[in-house]
Every structure is written in structure tokens, then in C-alpha cells.
C-alpha positions in Angstrom: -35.1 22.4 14.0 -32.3 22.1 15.8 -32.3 20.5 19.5 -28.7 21.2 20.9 -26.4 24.1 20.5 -22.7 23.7 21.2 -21.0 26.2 23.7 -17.4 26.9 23.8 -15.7 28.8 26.6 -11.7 29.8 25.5 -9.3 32.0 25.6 -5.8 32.5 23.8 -6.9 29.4 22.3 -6.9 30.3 18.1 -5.1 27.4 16.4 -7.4 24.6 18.7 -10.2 26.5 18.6 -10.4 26.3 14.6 -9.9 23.2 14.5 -12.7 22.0 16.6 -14.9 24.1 14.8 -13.9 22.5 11.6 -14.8 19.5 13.2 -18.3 20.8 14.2 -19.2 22.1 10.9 -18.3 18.8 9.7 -21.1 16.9 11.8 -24.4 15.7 10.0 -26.4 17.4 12.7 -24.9 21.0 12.0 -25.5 22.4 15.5 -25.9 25.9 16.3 -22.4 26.8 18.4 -21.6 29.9 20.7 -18.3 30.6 21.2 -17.6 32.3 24.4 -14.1 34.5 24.4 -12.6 35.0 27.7 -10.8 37.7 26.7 -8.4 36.2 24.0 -5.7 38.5 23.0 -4.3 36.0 20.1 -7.2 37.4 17.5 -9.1 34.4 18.3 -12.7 35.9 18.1 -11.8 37.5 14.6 -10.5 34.9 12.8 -13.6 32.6 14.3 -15.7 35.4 12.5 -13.5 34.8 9.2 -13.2 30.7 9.5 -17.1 30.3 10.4 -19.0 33.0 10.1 -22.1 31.5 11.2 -20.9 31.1 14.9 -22.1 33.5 16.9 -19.3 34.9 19.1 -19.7 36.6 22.1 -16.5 38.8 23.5 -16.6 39.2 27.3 -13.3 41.3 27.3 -12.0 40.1 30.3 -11.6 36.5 31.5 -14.4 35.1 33.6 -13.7 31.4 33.8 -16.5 29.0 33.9 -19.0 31.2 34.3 -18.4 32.3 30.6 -20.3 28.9 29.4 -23.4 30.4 31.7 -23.3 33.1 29.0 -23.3 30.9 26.3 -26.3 29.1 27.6 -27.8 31.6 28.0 -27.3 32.5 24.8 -28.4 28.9 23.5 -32.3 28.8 21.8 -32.2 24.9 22.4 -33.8 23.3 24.8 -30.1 21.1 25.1 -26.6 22.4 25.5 -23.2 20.4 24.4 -20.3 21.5 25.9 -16.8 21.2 24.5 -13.4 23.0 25.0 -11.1 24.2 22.3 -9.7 21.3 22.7 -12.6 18.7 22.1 -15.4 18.1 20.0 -18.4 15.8 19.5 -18.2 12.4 17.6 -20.9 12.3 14.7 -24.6 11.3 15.6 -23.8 11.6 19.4 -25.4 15.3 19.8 -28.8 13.7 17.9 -28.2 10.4 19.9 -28.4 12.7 22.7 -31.4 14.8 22.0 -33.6 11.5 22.3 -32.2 10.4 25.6 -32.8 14.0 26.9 -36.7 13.7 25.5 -36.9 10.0 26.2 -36.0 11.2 30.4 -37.8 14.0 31.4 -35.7 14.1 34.4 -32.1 13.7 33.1 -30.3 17.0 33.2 -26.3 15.7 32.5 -25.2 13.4 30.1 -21.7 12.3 31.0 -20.2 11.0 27.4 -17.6 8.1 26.8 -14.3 10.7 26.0 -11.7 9.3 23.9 -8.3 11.5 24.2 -5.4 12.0 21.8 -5.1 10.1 18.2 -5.4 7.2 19.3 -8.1 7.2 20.8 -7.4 6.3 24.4 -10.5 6.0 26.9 -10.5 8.7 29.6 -9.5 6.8 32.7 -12.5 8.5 34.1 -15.2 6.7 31.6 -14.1 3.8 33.3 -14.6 5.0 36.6 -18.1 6.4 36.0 -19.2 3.0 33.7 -18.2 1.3 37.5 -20.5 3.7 39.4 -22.1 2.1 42.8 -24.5 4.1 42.3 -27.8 3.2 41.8 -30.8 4.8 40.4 -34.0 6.0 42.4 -37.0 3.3 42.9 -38.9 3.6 39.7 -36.7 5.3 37.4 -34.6 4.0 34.6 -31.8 6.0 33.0 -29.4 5.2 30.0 -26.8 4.6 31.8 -24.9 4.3 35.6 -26.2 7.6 37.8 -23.5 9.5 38.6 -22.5 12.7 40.8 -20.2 14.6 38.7 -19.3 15.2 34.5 -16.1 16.3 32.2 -17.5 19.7 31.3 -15.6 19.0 27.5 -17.6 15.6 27.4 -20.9 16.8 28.3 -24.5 17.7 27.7 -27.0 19.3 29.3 -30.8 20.2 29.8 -30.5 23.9 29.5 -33.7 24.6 31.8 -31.7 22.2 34.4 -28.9 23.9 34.4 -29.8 27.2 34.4 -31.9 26.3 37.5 -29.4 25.6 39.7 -27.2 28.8 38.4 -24.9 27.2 36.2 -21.2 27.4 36.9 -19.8 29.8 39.9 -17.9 32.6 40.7 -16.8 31.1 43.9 -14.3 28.2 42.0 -14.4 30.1 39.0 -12.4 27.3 37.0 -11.1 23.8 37.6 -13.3 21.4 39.3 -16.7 23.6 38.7 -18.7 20.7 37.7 -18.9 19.3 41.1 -21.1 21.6 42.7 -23.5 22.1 40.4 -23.6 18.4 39.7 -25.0 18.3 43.6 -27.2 21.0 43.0 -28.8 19.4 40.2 -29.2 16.1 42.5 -30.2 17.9 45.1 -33.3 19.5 43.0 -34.4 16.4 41.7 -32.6 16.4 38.3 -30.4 12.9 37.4 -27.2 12.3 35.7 -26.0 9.5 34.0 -23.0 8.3 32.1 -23.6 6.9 28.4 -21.0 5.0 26.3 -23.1 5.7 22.6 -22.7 10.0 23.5 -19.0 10.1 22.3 -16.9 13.1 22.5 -13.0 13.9 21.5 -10.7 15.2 23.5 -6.9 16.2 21.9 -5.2 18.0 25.2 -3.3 21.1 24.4 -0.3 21.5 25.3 -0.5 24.1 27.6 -0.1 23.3 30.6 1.3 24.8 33.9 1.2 21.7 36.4 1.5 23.2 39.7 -0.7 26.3 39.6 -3.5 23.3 38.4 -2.2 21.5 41.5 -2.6 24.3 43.4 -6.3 25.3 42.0 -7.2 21.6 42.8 -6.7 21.5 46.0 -8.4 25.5 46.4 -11.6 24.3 44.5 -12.1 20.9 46.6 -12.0 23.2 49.7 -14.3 26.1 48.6 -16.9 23.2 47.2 -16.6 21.4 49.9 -17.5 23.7 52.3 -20.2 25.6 50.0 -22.0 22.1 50.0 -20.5 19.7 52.4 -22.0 18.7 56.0 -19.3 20.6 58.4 -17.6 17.4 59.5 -16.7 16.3 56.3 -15.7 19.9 56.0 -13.8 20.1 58.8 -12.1 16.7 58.1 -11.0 18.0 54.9 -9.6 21.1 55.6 -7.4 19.1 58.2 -5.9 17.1 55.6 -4.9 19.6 53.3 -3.1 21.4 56.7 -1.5 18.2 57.4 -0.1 18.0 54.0 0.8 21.3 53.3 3.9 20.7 56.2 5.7 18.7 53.0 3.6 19.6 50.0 4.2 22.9 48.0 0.4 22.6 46.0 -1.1 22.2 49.6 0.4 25.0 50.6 -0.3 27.2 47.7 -4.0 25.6 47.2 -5.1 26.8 51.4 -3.2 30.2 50.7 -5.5 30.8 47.4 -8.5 29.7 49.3 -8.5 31.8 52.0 -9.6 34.9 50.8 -12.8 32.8 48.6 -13.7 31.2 51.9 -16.2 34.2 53.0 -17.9 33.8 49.6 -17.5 30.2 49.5 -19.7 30.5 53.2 -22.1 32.9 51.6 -22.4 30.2 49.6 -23.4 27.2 52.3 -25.8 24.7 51.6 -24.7 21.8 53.2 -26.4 18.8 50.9 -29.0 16.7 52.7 -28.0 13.6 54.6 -29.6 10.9 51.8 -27.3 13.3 49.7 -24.4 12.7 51.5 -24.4 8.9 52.0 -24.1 8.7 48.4 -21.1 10.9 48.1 -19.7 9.3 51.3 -20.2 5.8 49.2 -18.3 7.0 45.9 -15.6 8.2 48.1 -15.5 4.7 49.8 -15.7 2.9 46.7 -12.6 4.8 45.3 -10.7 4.6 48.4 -8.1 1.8 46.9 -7.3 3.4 44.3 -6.9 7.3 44.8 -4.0 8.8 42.5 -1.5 10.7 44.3 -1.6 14.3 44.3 -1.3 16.4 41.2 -1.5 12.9 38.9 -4.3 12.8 36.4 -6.5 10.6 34.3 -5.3 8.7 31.2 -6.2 12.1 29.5 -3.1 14.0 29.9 -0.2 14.4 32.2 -0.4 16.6 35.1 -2.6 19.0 35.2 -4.0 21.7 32.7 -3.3 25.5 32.1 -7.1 26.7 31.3 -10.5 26.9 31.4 -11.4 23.8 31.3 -8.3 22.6 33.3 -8.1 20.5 36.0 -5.9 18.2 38.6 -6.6 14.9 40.1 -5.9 15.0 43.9 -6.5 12.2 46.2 -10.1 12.5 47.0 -10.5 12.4 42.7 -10.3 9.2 42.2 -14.2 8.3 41.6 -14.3 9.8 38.2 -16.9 12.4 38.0 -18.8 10.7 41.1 -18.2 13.3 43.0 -17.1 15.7 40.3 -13.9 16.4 41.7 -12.0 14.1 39.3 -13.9 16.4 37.3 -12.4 18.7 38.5 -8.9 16.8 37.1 -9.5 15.8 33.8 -10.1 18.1 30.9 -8.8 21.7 29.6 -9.2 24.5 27.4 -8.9 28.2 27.8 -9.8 30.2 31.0 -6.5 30.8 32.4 -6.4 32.2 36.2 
């Protein structure tokens, strides 16, 4: 019986696509996958239907981001769900190694996996970053790996009850950076989330790539989170920096113009995490003070910034890997354009 189903969110995405389903077919634990089509007009969903008939495709007809992997969950009759882009797929014997960490820890809800990028293999910069979390785990509990606050959504798994529990991804962001929030959602219910080196995924970026809109969506999505689930003087704080920059920065600009009109939802949205909550954010940000990237810069993953779904862009408060989730919210892609 099979524990973990794969879910794919894409769009305009065909050559990439079929290849990572190759690569899926190919592992010995021949998961169930759902591909999720955000509205492809390259054929995509057909020739998936052709290639590997036993994937159950589900059209939307239109494009609706992240949210799309909600559906696929949804879809999922596993009690785990591995995510991957069209871009990325899962090393073999990481989805089983998986399924007994998830049994072995009632309580875990993410696992963040080790993502190596390109042919040869790079590390992610941010597996680095989340192997040095500062985080430590609650009294009493032991989990496979550092705790952290955030995941690659390409290079992760989840408990499907978890994750459906806290409402999956959101409308508000829609794309880019939509693992933070429910990666503080899922803390803030009592769920866990830990990085682990033996869950391997692959990650070959496509080349599609339009670096300033990501810039742009970056610095949108760290507001709207922010102030759906920051205290209001981090909030505040925040939204003063991105003013200050946006004299002399172009993305700034861009990124406060294309929050605006999400900022009444976002506020619908408000629930500011509580304080123990919030030192621990406050401490990953501290920790990766020194060492914040400039604007618009990204992991070891790819250059600037991705054109998708599963797109992202590293701004300065990214740096922590997916501590917080915004560098999350920089490193990976696939196909959910804007």
C-alpha cells in the first residue's frame, strides 16, 4: 500500500514536466502522483495522459497558483504528500525513507529534504542554512533533524492531515514565498518541522525566468505574510523598510504597488503569531543578520529569481534558509506564472 503520493502543481511546463515524471516512474517505490495543471496552454495535460497514463491529472483551467497543490492534496489517498515542481523530483528510497520518519513522529508535519540542483549536483545554499538552524527542539521531543520554520515546497513532504489543517497554501500570496505562512501556522498548532539530509530531492531549474517581476513578488509576499501573521511592530518596521528602499529600488517599488490592493485580504487574514512564536522568528532573523544577500540575489539554486509557480527571490530578510520560509520564498520554481 502506498504511504506517499506525489503532487505537482505546473503550468506551460510540458518538456520538464515529462521528464520528472520519467523520473518518478522510475523510483522503486512507484508513488501514486497528481498532476495539477494551472491552466497550461502547451498541451501539457494531454501528453501527460499519453506519456503516463496512470497519473491522474486534474485540469483547473485557469491558473491558481499555489493553491493548486491544495487540490492535489486533496486529491491524495495517502496519509503523506511529496511535493515536487516540474522542475524536480525525488531521489530513490527518500519518499519510503520518509514514510518512516512521518510514522516514527507523530507530530512532524514537514520534512525539509537535502536539494541538490543542476547536474552536478550542487547543495542548495539553503540546506546549509537549515542544517545550521539555532533552533532547538521542544523539551521532550526528538526529531530527525534541526527544527525549522520554513521548507522549499519542490524539496518537501508533508503530513497531509497537517497540512490540510491549517488550510494549505493561500490565496492571499498566491505564489512565491507561500511556504512561510503555513510553515507558522503549522508551528503555531503544535505540528514540527525539521530538516533531514537522508530525504533527498533534485532540483534542475528551468530556464524560465523573468528576474524582476520575482523581485517584485518577493518583496509583495514578505509584506502580505508579514502582516497576516506578524506582531504589528515587526509589521510596521517592515513595511518602513520596503518605503525607504523603494526611493532607489525599482522591485521595492513595484513589490508595495502590487501589495496594496491584497493588503485588505491580507488583514482579513491577521493572526498575529504568539509571543514564544515570535522570539523564535526574531532569533532566525538575528542569527542570519551577517549574512543577508542583497536584494533580488538567490541561493546556490539558480540565478535571480524564477518565472513560476514554484518561483521565488531572496530579499534581504531571506537569508535564514527556510527558517522563516521567506528564503523559501526565494529558492525554487516551476509553473504558476502571475
Amino acid at each position: 500500500m502506498a504511504l506517499v503520493t506525489v503532487v505537482i502543481a505546473t503550468r506551460d511546463r510540458r518538456v520538464e514536466l515529462l521528464r520528472t515524471l520519467d523520473r518518478l516512474a522510475a523510483l522503486p517505490e512507484r508513488p501514486p502522483v497528481v498532476v495539477v495543471d494551472n491552466g497550461s496552454s502547451d498541451g501539457s495535460p494531454d501528453a501527460v495522459r499519453a506519456a503516463h497514463p496512470a497519473v491522474r491529472v486534474v485540469e483547473l483551467g485557469t491558473n491558481r497558483g499555489a493553491p493548486a497543490r491544495n487540490v492535489g492534496v486533496d486529491a491524495a489517498a495517502t496519509p503523506y504528500v511529496a511535493f515536487a515542481d516540474d522542475d524536480s523530483w525525488w531521489a530513490p528510497g527518500s519518499l519510503a525513507r520518509a514514510a518512516e520518519l512521518f510514522a516514527g513522529h507523530p507530530r512532524l508535519a514537514v520534512i525539509a529534504a537535502r536539494i541538490l540542483v543542476g547536474p552536478e549536483e550542487r547543495l542548495d545554499r539553503v540546506c546549509t542554512e537549515m542544517a545550521a538552524s539555532p533552533l532547538t527542539p521542544p523539551p521532550g521531543i526528538a526529531l530527525p533533524g534541526p527544527p525549522v520554520l520554513g521548507f522549499v515546497a519542490c524539496g518537501a513532504l508533508v503530513r497531509r492531515a497537517a497540512f490540510l489543517e491549517v488550510g494549505g497554501f493561500d490565496d492571499v500570496v498566491f505564489f512565491f514565498g507561500e511556504e512561510q505562512r503555513v510553515a507558522l501556522d503549522l508551528d503555531r498548532a503544535g505540528w514540527h518541522l525539521a530538516y533531514v539530509e537522508d530525504v533527498v530531492a533534485h532540483h534542475y531549474p528551468s530556464s524560465q525566468r523573468v528576474p524582476a517581476a520575482r523581485r517584485a513578488l518577493a518583496v509583495r509576499n514578505d509584506l502580505l505574510t508579514t502582516w497576516m501573521r506578524r506582531p504589528l511592530r515587526p509589521a510596521l518596521a517592515r513595511t518602513a523598510r520596503a518605503l525607504r528602499r523603494a526611493v532607489r529600488e525599482p522591485a521595492q517599488r513595484a513589490g508595495l504597488a502590487q501589495a496594496a490592493p491584497r493588503l485588505r485580504a491580507a488583514l482579513a487574514e491577521r493572526r498575529p503569531v504568539p509571543a514564544a512564536l515570535e522570539r523564535r522568528v526574531r532569533l532566525l532573523e538575528a542569527s542570519s543578520a551577517p549574512a543577508r544577500l542583497p536584494d533580488g540575489q538567490r541561493g546556490s539554486d539558480q540565478p535571480p529569481i524564477h518565472d513560476d509557480l514554484h518561483g521565488r527571490a531572496d530579499g534581504p530578510h531571506e537569508r535564514q534558509a527556510l527558517a522563516t520560509g521567506r528564503r523559501a520564498a526565494a529558492a525554487r520554481g516551476t509553473g504558476i506564472r502571475p
